[in-house]
Backbone as a ProteinNet text record, in pm:
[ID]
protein_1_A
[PRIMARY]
XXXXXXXXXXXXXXXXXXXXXXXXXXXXXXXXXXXXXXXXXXXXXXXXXXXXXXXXXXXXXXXXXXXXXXXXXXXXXXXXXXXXXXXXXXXXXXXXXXXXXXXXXXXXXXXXXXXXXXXXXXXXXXXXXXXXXXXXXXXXXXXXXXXXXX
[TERTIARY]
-1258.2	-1268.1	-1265.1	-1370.1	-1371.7	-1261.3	-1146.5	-1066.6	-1087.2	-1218.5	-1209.3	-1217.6	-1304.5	-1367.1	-1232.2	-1168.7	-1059.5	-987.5	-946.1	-845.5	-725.5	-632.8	-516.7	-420.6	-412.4	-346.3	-346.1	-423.9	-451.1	-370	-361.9	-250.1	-101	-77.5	95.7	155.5	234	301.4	333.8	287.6	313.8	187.8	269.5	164.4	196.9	94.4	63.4	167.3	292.7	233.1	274.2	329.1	400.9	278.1	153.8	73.4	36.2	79	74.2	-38.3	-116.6	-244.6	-385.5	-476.2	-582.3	-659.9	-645.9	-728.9	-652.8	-738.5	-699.2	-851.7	-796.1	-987.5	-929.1	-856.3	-860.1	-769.2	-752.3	-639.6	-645.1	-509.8	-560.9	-364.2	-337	-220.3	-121.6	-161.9	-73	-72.5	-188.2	-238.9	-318.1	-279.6	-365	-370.2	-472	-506.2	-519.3	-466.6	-491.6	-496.9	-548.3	-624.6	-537.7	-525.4	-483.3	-459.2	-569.2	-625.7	-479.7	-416.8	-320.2	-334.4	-313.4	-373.1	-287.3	-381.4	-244.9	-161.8	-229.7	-120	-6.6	-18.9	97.2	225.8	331.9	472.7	546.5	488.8	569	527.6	397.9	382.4	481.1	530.1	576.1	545	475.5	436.6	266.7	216.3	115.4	93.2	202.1	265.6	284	289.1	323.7	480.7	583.2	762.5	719.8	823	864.2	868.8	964	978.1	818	698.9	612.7	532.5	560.3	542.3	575	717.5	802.3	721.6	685.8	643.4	524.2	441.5	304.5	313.8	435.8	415.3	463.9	558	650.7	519.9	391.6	323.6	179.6	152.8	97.4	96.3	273.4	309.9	283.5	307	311.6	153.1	51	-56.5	-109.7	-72.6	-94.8	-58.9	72.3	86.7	22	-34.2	-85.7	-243.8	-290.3	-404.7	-385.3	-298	-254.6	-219	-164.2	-141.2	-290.8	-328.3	-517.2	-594.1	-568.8	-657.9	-588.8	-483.6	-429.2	-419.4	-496.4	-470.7	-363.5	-263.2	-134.6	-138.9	14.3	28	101.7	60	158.7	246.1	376.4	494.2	586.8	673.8	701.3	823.9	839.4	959.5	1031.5	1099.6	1182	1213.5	1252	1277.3	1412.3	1408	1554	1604.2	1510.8	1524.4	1440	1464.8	1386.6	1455.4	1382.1	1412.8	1325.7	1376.7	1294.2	1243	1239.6	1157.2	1116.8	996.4	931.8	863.1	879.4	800.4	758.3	655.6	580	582.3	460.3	374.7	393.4	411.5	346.7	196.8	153.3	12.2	8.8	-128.4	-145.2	-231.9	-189.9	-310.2	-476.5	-474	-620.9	-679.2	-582.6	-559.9	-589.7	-675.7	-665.9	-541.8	-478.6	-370.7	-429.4	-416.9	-472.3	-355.9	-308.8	-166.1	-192.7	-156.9	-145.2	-37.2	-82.7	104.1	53.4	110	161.1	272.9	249.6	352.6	440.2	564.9	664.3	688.5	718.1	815.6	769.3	755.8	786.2	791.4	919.6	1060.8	1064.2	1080.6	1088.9	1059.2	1129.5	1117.2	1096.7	1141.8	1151.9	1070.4	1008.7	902.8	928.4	914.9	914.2	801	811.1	653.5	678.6	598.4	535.8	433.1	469.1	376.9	336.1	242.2	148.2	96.4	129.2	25.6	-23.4	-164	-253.8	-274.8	-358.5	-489.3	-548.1	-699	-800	-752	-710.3	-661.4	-560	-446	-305.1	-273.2	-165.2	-16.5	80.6	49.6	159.1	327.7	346.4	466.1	441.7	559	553.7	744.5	690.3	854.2	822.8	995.6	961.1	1058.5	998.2	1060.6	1068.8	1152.4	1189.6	1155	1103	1086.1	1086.9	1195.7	1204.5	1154.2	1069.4	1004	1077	1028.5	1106.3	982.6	1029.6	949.6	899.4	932.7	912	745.5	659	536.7	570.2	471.8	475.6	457.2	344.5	282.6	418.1	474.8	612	704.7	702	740.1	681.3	596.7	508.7	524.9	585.4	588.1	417.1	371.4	271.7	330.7	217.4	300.3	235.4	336.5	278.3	278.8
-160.4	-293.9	-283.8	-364.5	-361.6	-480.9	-420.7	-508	-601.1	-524.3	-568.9	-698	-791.5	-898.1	-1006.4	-961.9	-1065.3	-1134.3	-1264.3	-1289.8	-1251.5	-1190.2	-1117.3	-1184.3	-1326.9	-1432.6	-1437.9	-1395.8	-1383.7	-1254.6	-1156.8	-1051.4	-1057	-1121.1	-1076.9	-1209.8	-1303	-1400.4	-1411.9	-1360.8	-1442.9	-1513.1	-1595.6	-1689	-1693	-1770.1	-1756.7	-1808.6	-1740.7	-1670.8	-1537	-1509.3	-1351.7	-1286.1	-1298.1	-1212.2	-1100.4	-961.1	-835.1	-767.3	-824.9	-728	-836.9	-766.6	-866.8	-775.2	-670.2	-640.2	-526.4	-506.2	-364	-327	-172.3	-118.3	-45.7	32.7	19.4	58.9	129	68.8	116.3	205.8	238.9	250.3	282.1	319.1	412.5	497.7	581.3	588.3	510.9	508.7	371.8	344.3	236.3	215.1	195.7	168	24.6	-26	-162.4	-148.7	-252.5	-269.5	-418.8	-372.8	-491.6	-511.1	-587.5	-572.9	-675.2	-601.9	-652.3	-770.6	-903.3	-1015.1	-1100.4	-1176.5	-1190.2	-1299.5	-1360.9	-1541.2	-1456.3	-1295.3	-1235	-1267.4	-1329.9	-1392.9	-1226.2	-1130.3	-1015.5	-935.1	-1003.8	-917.7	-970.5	-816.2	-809	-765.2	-836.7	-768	-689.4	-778.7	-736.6	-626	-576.8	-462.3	-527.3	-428.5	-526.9	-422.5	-561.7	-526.1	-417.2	-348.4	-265.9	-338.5	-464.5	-539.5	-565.3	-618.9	-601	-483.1	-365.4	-281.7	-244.7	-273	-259.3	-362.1	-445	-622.6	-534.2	-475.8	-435.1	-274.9	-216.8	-142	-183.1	-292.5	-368.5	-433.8	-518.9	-576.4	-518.5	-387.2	-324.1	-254	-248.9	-213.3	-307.8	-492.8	-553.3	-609.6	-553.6	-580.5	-518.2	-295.1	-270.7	-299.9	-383.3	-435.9	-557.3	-643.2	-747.9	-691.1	-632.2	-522.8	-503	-407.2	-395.9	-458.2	-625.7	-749.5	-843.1	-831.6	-874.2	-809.9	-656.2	-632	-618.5	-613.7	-608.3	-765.3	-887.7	-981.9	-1105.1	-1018.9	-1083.1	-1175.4	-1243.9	-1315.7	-1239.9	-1227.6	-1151.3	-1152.2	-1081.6	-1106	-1078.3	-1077.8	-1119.5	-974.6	-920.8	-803.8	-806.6	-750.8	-738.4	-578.8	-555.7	-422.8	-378.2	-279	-243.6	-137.3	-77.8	49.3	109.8	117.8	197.4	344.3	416.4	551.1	613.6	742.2	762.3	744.7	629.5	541.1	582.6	622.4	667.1	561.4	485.5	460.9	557	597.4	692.3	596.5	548.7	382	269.9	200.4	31.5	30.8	-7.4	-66.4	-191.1	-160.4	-300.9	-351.6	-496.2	-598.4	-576.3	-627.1	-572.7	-422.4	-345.2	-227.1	-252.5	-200.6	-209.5	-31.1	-137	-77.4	-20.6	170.9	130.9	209.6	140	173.3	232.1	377.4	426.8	445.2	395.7	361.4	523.9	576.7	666	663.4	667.3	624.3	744.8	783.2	894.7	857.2	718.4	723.4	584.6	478.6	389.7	389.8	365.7	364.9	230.7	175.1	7.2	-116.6	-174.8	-282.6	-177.1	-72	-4.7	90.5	64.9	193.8	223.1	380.6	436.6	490.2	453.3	517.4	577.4	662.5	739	638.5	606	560.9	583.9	582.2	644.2	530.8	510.6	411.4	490.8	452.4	549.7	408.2	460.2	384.1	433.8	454.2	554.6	664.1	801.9	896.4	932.6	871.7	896.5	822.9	925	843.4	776.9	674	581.4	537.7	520.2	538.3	604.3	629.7	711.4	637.5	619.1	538.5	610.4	577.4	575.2	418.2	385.4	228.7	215.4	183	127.4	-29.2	-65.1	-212.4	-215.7	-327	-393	-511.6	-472.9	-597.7	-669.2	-794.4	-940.3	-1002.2	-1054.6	-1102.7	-1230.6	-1286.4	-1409	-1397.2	-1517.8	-1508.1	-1540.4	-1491.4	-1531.4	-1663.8	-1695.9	-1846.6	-1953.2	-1911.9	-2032.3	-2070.2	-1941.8	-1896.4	-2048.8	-1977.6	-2023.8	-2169	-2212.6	-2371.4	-2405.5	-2475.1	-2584.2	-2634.6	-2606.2	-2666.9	-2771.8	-2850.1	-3021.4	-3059.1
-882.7	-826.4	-674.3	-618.5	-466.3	-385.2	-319.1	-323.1	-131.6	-93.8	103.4	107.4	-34.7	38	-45.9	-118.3	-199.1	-77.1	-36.9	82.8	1.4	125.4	108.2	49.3	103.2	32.6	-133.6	-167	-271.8	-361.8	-278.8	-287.2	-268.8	-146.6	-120	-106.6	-85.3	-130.5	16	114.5	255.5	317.8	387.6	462.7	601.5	653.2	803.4	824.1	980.8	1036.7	1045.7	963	836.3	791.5	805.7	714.2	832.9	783.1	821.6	790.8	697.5	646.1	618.2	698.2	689.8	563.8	522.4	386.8	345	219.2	135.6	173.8	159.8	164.5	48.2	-19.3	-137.2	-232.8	-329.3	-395.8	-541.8	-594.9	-701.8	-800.2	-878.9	-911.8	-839.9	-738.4	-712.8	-541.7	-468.7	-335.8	-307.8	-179.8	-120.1	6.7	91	231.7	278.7	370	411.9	540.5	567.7	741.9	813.3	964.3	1030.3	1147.6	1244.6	1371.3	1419.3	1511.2	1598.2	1710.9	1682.8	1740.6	1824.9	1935.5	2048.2	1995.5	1880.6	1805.6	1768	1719.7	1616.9	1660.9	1566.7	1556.3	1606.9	1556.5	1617.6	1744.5	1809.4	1943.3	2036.9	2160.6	2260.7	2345.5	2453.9	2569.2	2550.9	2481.7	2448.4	2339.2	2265	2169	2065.1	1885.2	1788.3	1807.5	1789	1763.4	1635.1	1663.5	1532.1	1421.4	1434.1	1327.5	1249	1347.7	1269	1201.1	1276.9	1156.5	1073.8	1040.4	927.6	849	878.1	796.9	727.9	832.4	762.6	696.6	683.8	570.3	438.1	447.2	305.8	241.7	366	270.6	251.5	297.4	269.6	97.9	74.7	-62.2	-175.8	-84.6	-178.9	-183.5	-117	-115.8	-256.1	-233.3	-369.3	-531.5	-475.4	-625.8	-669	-568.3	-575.4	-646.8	-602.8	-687.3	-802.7	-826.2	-986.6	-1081.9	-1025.5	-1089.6	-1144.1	-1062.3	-1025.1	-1158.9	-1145.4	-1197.1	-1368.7	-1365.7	-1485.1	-1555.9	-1452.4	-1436.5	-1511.9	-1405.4	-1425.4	-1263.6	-1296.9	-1164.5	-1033	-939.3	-835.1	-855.6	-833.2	-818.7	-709.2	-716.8	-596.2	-530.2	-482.4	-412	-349.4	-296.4	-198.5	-129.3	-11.8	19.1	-2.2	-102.2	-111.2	-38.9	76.2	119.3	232.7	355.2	437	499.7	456.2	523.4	588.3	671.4	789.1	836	836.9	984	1093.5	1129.5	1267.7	1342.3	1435.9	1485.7	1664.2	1645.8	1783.4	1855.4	1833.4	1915.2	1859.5	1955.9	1931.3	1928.5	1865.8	1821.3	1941.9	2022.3	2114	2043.7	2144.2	2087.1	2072.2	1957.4	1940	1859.6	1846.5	1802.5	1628.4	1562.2	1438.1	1363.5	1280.7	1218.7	1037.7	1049.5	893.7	815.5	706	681.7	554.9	501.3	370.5	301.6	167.6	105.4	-11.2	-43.6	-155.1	-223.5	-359.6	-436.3	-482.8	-468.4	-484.5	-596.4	-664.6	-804.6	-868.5	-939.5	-985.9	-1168.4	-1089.2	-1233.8	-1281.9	-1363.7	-1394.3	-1285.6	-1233.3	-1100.4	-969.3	-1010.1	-803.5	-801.5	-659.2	-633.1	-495.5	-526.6	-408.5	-333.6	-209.6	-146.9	-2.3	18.6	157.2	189.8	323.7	400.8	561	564.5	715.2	814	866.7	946.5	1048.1	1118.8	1225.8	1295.5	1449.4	1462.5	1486.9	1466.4	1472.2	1353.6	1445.1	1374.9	1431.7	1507.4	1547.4	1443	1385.3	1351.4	1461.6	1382.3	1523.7	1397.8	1268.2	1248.7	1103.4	1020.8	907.9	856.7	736.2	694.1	532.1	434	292.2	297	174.6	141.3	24.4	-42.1	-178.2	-160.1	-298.1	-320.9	-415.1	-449.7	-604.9	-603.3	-735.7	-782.8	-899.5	-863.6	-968.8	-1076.9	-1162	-1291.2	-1223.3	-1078.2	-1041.7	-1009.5	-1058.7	-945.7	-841.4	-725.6	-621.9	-569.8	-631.9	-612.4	-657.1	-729.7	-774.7	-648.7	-579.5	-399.6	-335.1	-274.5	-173.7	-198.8	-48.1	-14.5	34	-2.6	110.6	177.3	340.4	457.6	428.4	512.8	504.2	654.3
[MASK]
++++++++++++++++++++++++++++++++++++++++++++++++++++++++++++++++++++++++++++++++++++++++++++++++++++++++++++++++++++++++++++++++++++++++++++++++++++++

């Protein structure tokens, strides 16, 4: 399944102005790549830089992008996660504005609700951070989540 042209919304259970990943390029059970051009509206740029905090944001929903895939295609309803875990956290660089971010998740383990993954983020072909993250997933959909703004 070609997952570039699906809107992401459609994948991860955040909304503007929290959304960390403008696509998947692609996506399979054990690996997935997502893309995400660093923009000057972003809630996490500083100084023309994305905060750490947002790269932490865009490797959690980079993860929950690939499960949003595997829900899709298994076509179930998203569901919804949480991070139960970040370890070794690198961040090298800040990603500047404008900088497209392409983030690879690899999957180390998933045991019942929790998965563990290696993840890479570059731009171009620098690694700019490298983390592992646990995320447990919930039986909740996502969409039951998600307020409409009014």
């Amino acid at each position: 399944m070609d997952f570039k042209d699906i809107p992401i919304t459609n994948l991860i259970p955040q909304r503007s102005p929290f959304i960390m990943v403008d696509r998947v390029l692609s996506c399979d059970m054990t690996d997935a790549v997502t893309e995400f051009v660093v923009r000057e509206d972003n809630i996490f740029l500083d100084q023309m830089t994305l905060a750490p905090t947002g790269i932490i944001e865009n490797i959690a929903q980079s993860c929950a992008a690939r499960m949003g895939c595997i829900n899709m295609q298994q076509k179930e309803s998203v569901k919804l996660g949480f991070i139960g875990d970040i370890r070794n956290c690198e961040i090298i660089r800040r990603p500047k504005c404008h900088e497209t971010m392409t983030t690879y998740v690899s999957i180390i383990e998933d045991i019942f609700n929790l998965t563990l993954a290696s993840v890479t983020v570059k731009v171009d072909d620098e690694v700019i951070s490298t983390a592992r993250i646990k995320i447990a997933l919930t039986d909740m959909a996502a969409a039951d989540m998600v307020q409409p703004n009014h």
